[in-house]
N, C-alpha and C positions, 0 to 999 in steps of 0.2 A: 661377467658382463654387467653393465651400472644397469641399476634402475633408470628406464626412463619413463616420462609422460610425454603424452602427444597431442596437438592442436592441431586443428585445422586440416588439409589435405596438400598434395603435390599438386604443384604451378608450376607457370614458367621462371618464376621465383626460385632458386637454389633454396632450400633448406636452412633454416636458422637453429641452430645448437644451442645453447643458453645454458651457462656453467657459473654456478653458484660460488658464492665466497666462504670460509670457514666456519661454523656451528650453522649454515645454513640446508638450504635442498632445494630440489626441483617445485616444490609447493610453496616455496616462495613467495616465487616469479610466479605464479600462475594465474592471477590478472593481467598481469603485464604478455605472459604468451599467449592469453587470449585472446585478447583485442591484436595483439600481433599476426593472429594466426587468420586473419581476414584476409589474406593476400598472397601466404603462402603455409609450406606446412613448418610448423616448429617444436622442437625437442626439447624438453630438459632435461636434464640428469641429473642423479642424485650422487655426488663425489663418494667414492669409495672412502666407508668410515664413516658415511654422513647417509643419512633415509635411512632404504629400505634396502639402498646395496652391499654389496658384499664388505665385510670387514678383512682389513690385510695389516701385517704386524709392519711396512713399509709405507710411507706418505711422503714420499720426495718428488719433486715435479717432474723427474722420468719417468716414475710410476702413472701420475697421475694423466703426463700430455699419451702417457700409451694407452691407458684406458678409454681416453677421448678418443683415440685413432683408431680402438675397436669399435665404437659406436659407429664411426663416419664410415667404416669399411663395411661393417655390416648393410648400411644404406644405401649402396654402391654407387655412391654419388660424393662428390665433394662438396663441403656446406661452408655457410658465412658462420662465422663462431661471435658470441658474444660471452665477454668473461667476467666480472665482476671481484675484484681482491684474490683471495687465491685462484677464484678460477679465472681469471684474468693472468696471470702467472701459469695456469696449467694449459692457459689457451697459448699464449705467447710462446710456449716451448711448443707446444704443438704444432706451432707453424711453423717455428726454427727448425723443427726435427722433420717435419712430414709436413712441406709446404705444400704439396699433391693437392693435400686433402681440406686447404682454406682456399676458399675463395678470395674472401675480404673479414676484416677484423675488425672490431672493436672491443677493448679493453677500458673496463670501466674502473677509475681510481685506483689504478695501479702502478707500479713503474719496475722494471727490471732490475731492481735492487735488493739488496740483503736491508732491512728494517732492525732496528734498534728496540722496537715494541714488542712486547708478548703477550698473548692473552691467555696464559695461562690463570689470572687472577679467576677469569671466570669459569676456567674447569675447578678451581676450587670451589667455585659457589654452586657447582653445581653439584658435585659430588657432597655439598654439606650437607644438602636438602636430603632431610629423610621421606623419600617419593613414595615409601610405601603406606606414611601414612597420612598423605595426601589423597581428597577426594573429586574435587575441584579444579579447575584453571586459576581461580582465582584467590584459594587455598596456596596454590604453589608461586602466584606471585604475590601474596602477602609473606609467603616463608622464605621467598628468593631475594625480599627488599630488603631483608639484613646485610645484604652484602651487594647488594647492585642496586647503584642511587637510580641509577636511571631506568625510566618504566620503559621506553622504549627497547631500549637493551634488553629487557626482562622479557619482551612481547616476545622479541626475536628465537630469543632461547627457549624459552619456552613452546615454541612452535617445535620442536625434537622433544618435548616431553609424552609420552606413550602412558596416558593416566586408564586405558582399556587395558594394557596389556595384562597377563597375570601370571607373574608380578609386572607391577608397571617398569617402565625400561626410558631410559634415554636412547635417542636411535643416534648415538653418535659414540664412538669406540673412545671412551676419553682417553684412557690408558694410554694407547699410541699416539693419540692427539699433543699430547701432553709429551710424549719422549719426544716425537716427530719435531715439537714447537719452533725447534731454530730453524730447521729446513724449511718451514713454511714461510716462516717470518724471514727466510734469508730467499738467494740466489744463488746459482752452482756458479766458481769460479771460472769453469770448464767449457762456458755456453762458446761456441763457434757458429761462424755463419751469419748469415744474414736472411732476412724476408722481405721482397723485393716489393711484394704489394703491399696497396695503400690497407692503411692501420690507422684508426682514429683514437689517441687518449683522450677519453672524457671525462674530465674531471667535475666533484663540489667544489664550487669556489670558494667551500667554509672551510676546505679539506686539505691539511697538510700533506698528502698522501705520495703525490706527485710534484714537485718540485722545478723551478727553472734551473736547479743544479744537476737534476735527473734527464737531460737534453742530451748531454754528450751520448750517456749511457745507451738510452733509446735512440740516437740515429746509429748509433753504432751496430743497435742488431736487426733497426728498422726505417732504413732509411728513407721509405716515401708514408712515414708518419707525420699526421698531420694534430692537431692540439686543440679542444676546444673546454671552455668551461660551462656549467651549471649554476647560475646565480642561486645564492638563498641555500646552497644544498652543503651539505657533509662529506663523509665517507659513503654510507650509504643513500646515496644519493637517487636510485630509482627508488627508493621508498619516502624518502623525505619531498620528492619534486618528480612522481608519477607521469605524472602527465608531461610534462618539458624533454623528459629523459625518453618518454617512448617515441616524441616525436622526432628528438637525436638519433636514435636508433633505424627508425623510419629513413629518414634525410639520409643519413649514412648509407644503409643498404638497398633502398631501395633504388 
């Protein structure tokens, strides 16, 4: 069973699920589930491989939209999913696969596509970092910026650094992260079906992620998707434009 964290209480509000994208976790999101959580109750999880949950030698989006569909079963309720990059892709199969168990969708900066990008470069930068003889946060993003320009990218990853543990630990399984990397970065040729309810893709308008040539693909397996964008933002676009993004999400489900 994934780790989860919890916000708020049960409403007449359906349950919001909130599924993180790759080197990320449920602690995140969690200003964003908080102020969320004023209205109904909301869940996050930490992707198998990723937190505090369980590690498994498989990471392909069967694996993962099943995992999602033991959290929802356990709840005994069906919930509104929101996904974000992989978990945007593990939400999406989840609703292909066990439409039951979505109410309504939103997938943030994602598209049902196999990706040409890897980010393998930065399971290399992480596995460089010798963690153990690190004392600090800020130790470890002084010893991470030899290999990753960007401080924000460093903030992120570094948020899976375990400088308590003993020994200190990455809470993320690279090993399989790294075999896994094409499935992640890809999509199964084999997806069948459709999901008949409304889906909103939300994209950074800074963000190649999602594409006007990525249309066919999404109504093909989502047909009362609807499109919107995010001025100003990226890829990770609730963290670059917080506030814009929770009230998309708001509008959306509420």
């Amino acid at each position: 069973m994934l780790n989860i964290l919890r916000n708020g209480t049960r409403s007449e509000l359906p349950p919001l699920l909130i599924v993180h994208g790759l080197f990320g976790s449920a602690r995140n999101w969690g200003a964003i589930a908080k102020r969320l959580s004023d209205s109904r109750e909301v869940i996050s999880v930490d992707m198998r491989n990723h937190g505090d949950s369980p590690w498994a030698d498989s990471h392909g989006y069967d694996d993962l939209a099943a995992d999602l569909a033991q959290v929802i079963t356990s709840q005994n309720e069906p919930m509104d999913v929101l996904g974000h990059s992989m978990g945007g892709k593990a939400a999406m199969m989840l609703a292909l696969t066990r439409p039951e168990l979505v109410n309504r969708l939103l997938v943030a900066d994602i598209a049902p596509v196999a990706y040409e990008h890897s980010q393998t470069h930065l399971i290399a930068a992480m596995r460089a970092l010798d963690i153990s003889a690190l004392k600090t946060r800020a130790d470890a993003d002084a010893a991470l910026s030899a290999d990753v320009a960007d401080p924000g990218v460093r903030a992120f990853l570094l948020q899976s650094l375990d400088l308590r543990a003993d020994p200190p630990r990455w809470r993320l399984n690279l090993d399989v992260l790294e075999r896994e990397m094409d499935r992640i970065t890809g999509w199964p040729d084999d997806v069948q079906g459709s999901y008949d309810r409304p889906v909103l893709f939300l994209s950074g308008a800074k963000s190649d992620y999602v594409l006007p040539g990525h249309r066919p693909a999404i109504k093909a397996l989502f047909p009362d998707a609807k499109f919107a964008k995010l001025p100003g933002a990226g890829h990770w676009l609730h963290a670059e434009a917080p506030r814009p993004f929770e009230a998309s999400v708001r509008m959306w489900f509420d």
